[in-house]
ZADREN-357241 format. One record per residue (C-alpha): residue number from 1; chain; x negated, y negated, z. Coordinates in Angstrom, 1 decimal, always signed. Example, Ala and Ser with C-alpha at 12.3 -4.5 7.8 and 13.67 -1.06 7.14 Angstrom:
<nodes>
<1, 'A', <-12.3, +4.5, +7.8>>,
<2, 'A', <-13.7, +1.1, +7.1>>,
</nodes>
This chain:
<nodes>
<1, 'A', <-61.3, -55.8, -7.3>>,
<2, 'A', <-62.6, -57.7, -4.5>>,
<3, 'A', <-66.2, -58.0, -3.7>>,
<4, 'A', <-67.2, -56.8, +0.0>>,
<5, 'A', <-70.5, -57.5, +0.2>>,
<6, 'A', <-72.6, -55.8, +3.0>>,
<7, 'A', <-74.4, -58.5, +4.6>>,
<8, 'A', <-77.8, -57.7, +7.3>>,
<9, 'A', <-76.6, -60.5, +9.9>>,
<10, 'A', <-72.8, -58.4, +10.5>>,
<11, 'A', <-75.3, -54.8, +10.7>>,
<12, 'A', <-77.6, -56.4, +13.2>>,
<13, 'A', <-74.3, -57.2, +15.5>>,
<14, 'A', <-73.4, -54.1, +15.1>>,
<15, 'A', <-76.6, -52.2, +15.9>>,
<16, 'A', <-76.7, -54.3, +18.8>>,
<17, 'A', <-73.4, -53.4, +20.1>>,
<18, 'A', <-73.8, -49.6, +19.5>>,
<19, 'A', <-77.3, -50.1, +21.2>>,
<20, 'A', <-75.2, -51.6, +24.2>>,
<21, 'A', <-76.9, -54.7, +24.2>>,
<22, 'A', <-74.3, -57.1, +27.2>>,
<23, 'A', <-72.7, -53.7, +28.1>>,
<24, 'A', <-73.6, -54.2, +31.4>>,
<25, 'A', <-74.8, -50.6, +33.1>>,
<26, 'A', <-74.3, -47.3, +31.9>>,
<27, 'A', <-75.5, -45.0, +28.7>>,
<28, 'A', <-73.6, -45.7, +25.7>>,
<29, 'A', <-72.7, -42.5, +23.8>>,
<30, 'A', <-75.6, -40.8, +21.8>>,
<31, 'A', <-73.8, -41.0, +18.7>>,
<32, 'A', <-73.7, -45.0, +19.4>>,
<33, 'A', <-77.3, -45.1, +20.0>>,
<34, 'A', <-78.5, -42.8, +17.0>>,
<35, 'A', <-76.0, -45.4, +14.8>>,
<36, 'A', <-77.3, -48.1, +16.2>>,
<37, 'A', <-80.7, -47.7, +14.7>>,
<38, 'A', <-79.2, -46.3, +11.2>>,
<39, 'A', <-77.6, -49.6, +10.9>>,
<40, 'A', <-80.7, -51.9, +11.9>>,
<41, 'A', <-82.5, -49.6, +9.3>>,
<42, 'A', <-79.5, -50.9, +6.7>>,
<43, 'A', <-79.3, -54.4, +7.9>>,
<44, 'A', <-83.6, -54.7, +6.8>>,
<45, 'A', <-82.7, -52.7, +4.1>>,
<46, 'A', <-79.8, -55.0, +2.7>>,
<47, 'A', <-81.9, -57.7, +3.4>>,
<48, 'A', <-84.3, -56.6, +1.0>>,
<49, 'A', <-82.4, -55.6, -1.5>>,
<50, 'A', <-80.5, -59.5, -1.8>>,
<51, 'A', <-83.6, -61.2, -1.5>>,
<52, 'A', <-85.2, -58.9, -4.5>>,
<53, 'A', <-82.1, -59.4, -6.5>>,
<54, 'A', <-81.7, -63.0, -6.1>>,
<55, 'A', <-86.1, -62.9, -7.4>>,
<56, 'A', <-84.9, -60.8, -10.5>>,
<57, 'A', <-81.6, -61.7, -11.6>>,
<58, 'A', <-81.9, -65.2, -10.3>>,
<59, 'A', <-79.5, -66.9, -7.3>>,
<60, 'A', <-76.6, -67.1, -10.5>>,
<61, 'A', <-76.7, -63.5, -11.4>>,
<62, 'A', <-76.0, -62.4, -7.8>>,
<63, 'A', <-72.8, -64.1, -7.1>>,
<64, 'A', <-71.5, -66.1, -4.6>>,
<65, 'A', <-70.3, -63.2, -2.2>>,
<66, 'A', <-73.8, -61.9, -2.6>>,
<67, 'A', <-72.9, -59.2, -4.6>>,
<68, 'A', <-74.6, -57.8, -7.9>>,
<69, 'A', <-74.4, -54.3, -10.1>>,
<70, 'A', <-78.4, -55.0, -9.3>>,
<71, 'A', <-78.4, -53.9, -5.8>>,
<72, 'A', <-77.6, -50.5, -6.8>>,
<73, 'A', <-80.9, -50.7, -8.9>>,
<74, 'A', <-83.1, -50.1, -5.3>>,
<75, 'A', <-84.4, -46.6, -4.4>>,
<76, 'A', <-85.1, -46.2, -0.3>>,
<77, 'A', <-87.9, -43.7, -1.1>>,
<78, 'A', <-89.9, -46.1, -3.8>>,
<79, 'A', <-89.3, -49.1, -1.2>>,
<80, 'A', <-90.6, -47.2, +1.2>>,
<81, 'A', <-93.9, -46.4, -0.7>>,
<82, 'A', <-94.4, -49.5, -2.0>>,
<83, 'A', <-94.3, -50.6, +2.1>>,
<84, 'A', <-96.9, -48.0, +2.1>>,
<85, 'A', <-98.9, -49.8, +0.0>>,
<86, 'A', <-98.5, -53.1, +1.2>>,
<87, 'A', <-99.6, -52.0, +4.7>>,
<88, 'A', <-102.3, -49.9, +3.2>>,
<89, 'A', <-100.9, -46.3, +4.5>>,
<90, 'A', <-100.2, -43.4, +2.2>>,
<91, 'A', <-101.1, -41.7, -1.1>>,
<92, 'A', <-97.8, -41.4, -3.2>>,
<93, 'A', <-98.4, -45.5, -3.6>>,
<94, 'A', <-102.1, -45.7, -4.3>>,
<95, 'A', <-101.2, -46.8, -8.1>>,
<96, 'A', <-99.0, -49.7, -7.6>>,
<97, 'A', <-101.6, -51.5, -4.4>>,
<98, 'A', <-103.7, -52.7, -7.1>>,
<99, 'A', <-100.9, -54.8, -8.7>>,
<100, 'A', <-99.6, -55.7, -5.4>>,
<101, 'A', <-102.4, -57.4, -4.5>>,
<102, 'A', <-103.7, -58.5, -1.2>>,
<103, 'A', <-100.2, -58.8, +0.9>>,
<104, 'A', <-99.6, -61.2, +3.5>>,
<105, 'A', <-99.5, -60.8, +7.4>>,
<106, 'A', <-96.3, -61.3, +7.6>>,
<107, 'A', <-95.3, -58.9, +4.5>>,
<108, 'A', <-97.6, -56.4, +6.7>>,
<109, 'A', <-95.2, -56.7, +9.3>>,
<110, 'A', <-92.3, -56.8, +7.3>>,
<111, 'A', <-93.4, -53.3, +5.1>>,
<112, 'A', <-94.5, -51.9, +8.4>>,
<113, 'A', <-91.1, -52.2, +10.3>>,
<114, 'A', <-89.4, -50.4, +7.2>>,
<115, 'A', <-91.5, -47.7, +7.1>>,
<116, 'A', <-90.9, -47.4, +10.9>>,
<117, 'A', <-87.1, -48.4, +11.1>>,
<118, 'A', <-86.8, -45.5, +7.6>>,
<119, 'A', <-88.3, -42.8, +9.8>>,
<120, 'A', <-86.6, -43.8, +13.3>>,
<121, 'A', <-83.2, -43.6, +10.8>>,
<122, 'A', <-84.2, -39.9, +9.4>>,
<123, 'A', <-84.8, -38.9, +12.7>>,
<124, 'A', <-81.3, -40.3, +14.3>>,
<125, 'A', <-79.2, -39.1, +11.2>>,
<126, 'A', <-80.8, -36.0, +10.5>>,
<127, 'A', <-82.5, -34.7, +13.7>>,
<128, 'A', <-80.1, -32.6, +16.3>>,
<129, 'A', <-82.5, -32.6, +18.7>>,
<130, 'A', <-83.4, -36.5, +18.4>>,
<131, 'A', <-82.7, -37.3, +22.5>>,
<132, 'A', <-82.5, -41.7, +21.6>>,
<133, 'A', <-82.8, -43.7, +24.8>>,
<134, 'A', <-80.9, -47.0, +25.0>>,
<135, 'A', <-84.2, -48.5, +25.3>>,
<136, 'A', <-85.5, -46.9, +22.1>>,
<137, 'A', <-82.1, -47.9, +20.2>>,
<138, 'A', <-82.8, -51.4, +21.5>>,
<139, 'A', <-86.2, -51.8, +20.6>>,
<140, 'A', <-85.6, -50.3, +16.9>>,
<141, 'A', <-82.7, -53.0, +16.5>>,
<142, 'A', <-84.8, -56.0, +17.8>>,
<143, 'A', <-87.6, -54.8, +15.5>>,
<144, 'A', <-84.7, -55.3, +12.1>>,
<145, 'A', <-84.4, -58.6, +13.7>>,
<146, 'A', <-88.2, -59.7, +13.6>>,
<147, 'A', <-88.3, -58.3, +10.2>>,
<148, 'A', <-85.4, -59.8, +9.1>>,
<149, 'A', <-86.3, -63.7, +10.1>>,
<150, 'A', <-90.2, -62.9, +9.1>>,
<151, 'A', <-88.7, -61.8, +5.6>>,
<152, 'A', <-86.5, -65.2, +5.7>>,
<153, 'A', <-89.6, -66.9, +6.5>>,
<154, 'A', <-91.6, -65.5, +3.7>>,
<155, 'A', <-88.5, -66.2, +1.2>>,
<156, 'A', <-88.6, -70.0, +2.1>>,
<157, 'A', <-92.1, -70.5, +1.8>>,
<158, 'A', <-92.0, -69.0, -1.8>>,
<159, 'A', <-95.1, -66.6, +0.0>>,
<160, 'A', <-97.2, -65.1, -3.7>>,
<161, 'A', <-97.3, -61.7, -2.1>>,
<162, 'A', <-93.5, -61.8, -0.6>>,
<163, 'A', <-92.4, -62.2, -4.2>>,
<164, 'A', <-94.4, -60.2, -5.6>>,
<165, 'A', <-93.5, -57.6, -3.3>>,
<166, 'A', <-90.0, -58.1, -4.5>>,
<167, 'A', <-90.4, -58.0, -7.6>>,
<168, 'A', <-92.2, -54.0, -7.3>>,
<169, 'A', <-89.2, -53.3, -5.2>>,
<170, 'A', <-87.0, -52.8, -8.2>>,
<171, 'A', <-89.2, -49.3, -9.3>>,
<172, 'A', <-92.9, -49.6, -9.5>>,
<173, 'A', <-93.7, -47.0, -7.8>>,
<174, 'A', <-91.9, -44.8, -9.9>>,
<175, 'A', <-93.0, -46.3, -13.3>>,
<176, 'A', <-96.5, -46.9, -11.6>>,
<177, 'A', <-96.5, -42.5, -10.8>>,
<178, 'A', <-95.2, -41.9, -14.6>>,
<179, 'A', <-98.3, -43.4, -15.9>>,
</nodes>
């Protein structure tokens, strides 16, 4: 079987393009709009998920089309805590902040634009009376993007935190709750 990997750049193109970014005028369709900030979500999301791998398995267990059974290990409710804790919001994370450490700025950022971009997706897959403006959509697609090169950023400076950060994504919080 042939790997198809899900890569964050192709999602970002796309959530631009369903948030009519060089459309010229007009509304695109609601549907387009409320997809369009789903798939900025999963473009951060994915982004994650490849950098954490490549931190745990190592660049040689992930495969050259990016691929790994060990981004199916990742839970969006336990990354999203553990983004709680890095941007020091929330109770459900409270256990694992200690072991996280002081984070980074720029992890700050990062944690704080997938809490938002989770919650802006809940609302646009979930909520039928969710009215998304093209501006909204566009503004929730530009913030994957920041997140995206910041997390790039903080991957090729090797930033303590950033890995570590990684590293929790994997389950902390849930073995960190257990305890």
């Amino acid at each position: 079987m042939t790997a198809r990997p899900i890569w964050p750049n192709e999602l970002l193109r796309l959530a631009g393009r369903l948030a009519g970014e060089n459309a010229g005028r007009g509304k695109p369709r609601t549907v387009d709009l409320r997809r369009s900030i789903s798939t900025a979500y999963y473009a951060l999301f994915h982004e994650l998920i490849i950098q954490a791998t490549r931190v745990l398995v190592g660049e040689g267990g992930v495969g050259k089309a990016g691929t790994s059974p060990a981004t199916r290990w990742f839970d969006h409710g336990q990354i999203k805590a553990l983004a709680e804790a890095a941007t020091g919001v929330g109770q459900k994370a409270r256990a694992i902040a200690p072991v996280l450490g002081n984070p980074h700025p720029d992890l700050k950022r990062v944690a704080d634009a997938f809490v938002t971009l989770q919650s802006a997706r809940q609302l646009a897959d979930y909520d039928h009376n969710y009215n998304v403006t093209r501006r909204e959509a566009r503004y929730y697609v530009e913030q994957a993007r920041e997140a995206i090169r910041t997390a790039r950023r903080l991957r090729d400076t090797e930033e303590v935190s950033y890995q570590r950060f990684l590293k929790l994504m994997v389950g902390a919080v849930g073995i960190a709750k257990n305890r």
